[in-house]
SEGU-896760 format. One line per 10 residues: their letters; for each residue x negated, y, z of C-alpha. Coordinates in Angstrom, 1 decimal. Each point is the difference from the previous one (the first is absolute). Last residue first. Layout:
% residues N
a> X Y Z  ...
END
This chain:
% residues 198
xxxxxxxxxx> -94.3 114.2 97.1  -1.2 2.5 2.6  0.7 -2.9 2.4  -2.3 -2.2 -1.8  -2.8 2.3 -0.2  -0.1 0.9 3.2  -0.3 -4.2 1.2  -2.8 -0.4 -2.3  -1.9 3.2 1.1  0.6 -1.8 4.0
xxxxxxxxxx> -1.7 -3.0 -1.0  -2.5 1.5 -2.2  -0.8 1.8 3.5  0.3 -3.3 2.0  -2.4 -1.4 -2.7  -2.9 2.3 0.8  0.4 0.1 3.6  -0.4 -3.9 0.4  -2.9 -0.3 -2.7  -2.1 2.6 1.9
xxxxxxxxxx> 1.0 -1.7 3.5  -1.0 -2.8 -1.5  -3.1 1.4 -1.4  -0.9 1.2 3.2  0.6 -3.0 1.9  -2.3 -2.2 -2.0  1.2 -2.0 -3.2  0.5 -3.3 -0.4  3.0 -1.5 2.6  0.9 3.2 1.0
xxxxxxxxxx> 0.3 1.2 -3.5  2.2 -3.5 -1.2  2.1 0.8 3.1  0.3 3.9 -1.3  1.1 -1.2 -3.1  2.6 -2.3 0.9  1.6 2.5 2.3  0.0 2.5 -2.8  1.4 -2.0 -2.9  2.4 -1.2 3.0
xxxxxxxxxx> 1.5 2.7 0.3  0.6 1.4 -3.2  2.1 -3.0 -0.8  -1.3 -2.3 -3.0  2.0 1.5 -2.9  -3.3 0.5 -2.1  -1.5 3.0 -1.7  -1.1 3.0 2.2  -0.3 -1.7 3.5  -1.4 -3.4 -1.1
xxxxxxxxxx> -2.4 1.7 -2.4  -0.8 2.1 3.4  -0.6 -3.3 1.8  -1.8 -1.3 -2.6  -2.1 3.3 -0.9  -0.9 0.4 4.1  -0.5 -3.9 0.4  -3.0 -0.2 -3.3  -1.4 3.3 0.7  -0.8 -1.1 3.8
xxxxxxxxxx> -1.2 -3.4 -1.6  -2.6 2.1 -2.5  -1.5 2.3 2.9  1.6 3.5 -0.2  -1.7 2.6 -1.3  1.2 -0.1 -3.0  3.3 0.7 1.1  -0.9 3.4 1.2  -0.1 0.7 3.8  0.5 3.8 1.9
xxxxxxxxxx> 3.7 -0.3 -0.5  1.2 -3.4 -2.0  3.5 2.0 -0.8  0.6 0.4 -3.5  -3.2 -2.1 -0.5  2.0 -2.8 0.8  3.3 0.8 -2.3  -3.1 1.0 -2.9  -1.6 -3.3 0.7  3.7 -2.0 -0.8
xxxxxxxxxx> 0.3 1.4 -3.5  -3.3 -0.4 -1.3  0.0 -3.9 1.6  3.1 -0.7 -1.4  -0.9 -3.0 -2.4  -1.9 -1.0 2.0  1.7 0.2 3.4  3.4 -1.7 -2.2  -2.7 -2.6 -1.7  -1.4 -1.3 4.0
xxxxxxxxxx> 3.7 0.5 1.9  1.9 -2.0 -3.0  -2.4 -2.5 -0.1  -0.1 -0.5 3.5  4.1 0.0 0.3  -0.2 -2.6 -2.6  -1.9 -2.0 1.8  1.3 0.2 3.2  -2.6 -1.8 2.4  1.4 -2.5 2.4
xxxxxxxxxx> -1.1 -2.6 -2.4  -3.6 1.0 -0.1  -0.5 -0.6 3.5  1.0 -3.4 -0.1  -3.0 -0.3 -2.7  -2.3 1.3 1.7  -0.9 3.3 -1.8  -3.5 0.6 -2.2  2.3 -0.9 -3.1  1.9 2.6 0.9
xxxxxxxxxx> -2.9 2.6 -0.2  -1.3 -1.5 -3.6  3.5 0.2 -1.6  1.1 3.5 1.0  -3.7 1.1 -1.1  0.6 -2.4 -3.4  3.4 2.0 -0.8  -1.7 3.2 0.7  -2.4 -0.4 -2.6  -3.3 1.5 0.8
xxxxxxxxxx> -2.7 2.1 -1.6  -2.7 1.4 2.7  -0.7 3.5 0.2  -0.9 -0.3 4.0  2.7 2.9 1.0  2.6 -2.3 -2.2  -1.5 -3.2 0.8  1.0 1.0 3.8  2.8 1.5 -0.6  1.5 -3.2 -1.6
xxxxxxxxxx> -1.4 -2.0 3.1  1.4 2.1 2.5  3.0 -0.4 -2.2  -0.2 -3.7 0.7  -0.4 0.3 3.7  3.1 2.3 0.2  2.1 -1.9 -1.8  -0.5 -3.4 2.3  0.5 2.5 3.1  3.5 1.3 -1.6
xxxxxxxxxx> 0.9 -3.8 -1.2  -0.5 -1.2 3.6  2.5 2.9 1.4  2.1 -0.8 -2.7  -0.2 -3.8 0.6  0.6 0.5 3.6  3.2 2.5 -0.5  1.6 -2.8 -2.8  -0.4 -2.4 2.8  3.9 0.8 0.9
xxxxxxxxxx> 1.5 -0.3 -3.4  -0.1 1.9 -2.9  1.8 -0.9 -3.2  2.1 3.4 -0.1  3.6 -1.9 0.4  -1.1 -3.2 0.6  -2.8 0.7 2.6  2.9 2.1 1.9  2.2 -3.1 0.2  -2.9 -2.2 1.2
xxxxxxxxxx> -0.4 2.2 2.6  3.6 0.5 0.4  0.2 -3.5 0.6  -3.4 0.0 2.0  2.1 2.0 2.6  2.9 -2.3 -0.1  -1.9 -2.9 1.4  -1.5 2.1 2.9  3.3 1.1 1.0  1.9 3.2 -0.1
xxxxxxxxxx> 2.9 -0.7 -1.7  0.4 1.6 -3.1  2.9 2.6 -1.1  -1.5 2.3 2.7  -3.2 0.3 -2.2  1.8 1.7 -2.4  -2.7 -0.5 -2.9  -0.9 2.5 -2.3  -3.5 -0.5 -1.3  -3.6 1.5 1.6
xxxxxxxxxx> -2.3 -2.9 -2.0  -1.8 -2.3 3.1  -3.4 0.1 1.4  -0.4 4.0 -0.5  -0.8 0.7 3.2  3.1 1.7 0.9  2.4 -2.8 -1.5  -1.8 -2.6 2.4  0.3 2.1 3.0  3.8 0.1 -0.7
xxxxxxxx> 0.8 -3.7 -0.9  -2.2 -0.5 3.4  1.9 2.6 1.8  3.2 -1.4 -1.0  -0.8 -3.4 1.5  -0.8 1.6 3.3  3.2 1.6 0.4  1.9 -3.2 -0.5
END
């Protein structure tokens, strides 16, 4: 029924399920059938329906262990960033920690590091009246995620930028999220130029 649909739909939209083409009218709309082409989706992409929580999870566990990196890095400090992933998780309950996508977090911490040059000149592009030094370490941490995100992953636009701002309401005061909101809408909207030049 109508109902049904709207949960396949909602799911698609937040990113809790890969976007694949399925002719939903070929399926009756039941409850049963509905994790079927859950399931179906998680073996096409290997996503599944908790994929949105461990993202979400894995954003906020990133973001805590680049706070860190930045941290040694403004303090001097020598680290491995192998044993700053492995001292933060090992701070996590351990039913937490499973809902956390590794590879995702590894891929998120080396990509903003490895990146970093890159994705600071798209935020000071348009960072009016702030520079990103001025920031407090976490704000740095979920602008250059999201904006790695943006730049250099396939994770839709969208929710690089609703994921972000949640992260910024949930740590950083209104201003900056307001700041962080602005900033990424206008990378948004370069991103989108560029690709229809092409």
């Amino acid at each position: 029924d109508r109902e049904n649909v709207m949960i396949i739909r909602k799911a698609v939209e937040e990113d809790a399920i890969s976007i694949v083409d399925i002719n939903i009218n070929e399926w009756k709309n039941t409850y049963n059938n509905i994790f079927k082409i859950l399931i179906f989706c998680g073996r096409i992409n290997k996503r599944c329906i908790f994929m949105k929580t461990n993202r979400t999870i894995t954003r906020e566990k990133a973001m805590t262990i680049l706070y860190q990196i930045f941290l040694y890095k403004k303090n001097k400090i020598n680290y491995d960033i192998n044993n700053v992933i492995e001292e933060v998780l090992e701070n996590i309950v351990i039913e937490d920690r499973k809902k956390i996508d590794t590879e995702y977090l590894n891929t998120l911490i080396n990509g903003v590091l490895n990146n970093i040059d890159d994705i600071d000149k798209s935020i000071e592009k348009y960072i009016e009246s702030w520079s990103i030094d001025r920031l407090g370490l976490t704000d740095q941490a979920i602008l250059r995620i999201s904006v790695y995100e943006l730049i250099y992953t396939d994770t839709p636009d969208l929710v690089c930028i609703n994921e972000a701002i949640e992260l910024s309401k949930k740590y950083s005061d209104e201003k900056v999220s307001k700041m962080i909101n602005g900033v990424l809408d206008k990378i948004y909207h370069e991103k989108l130029d560029n690709n229809t030049e092409e």
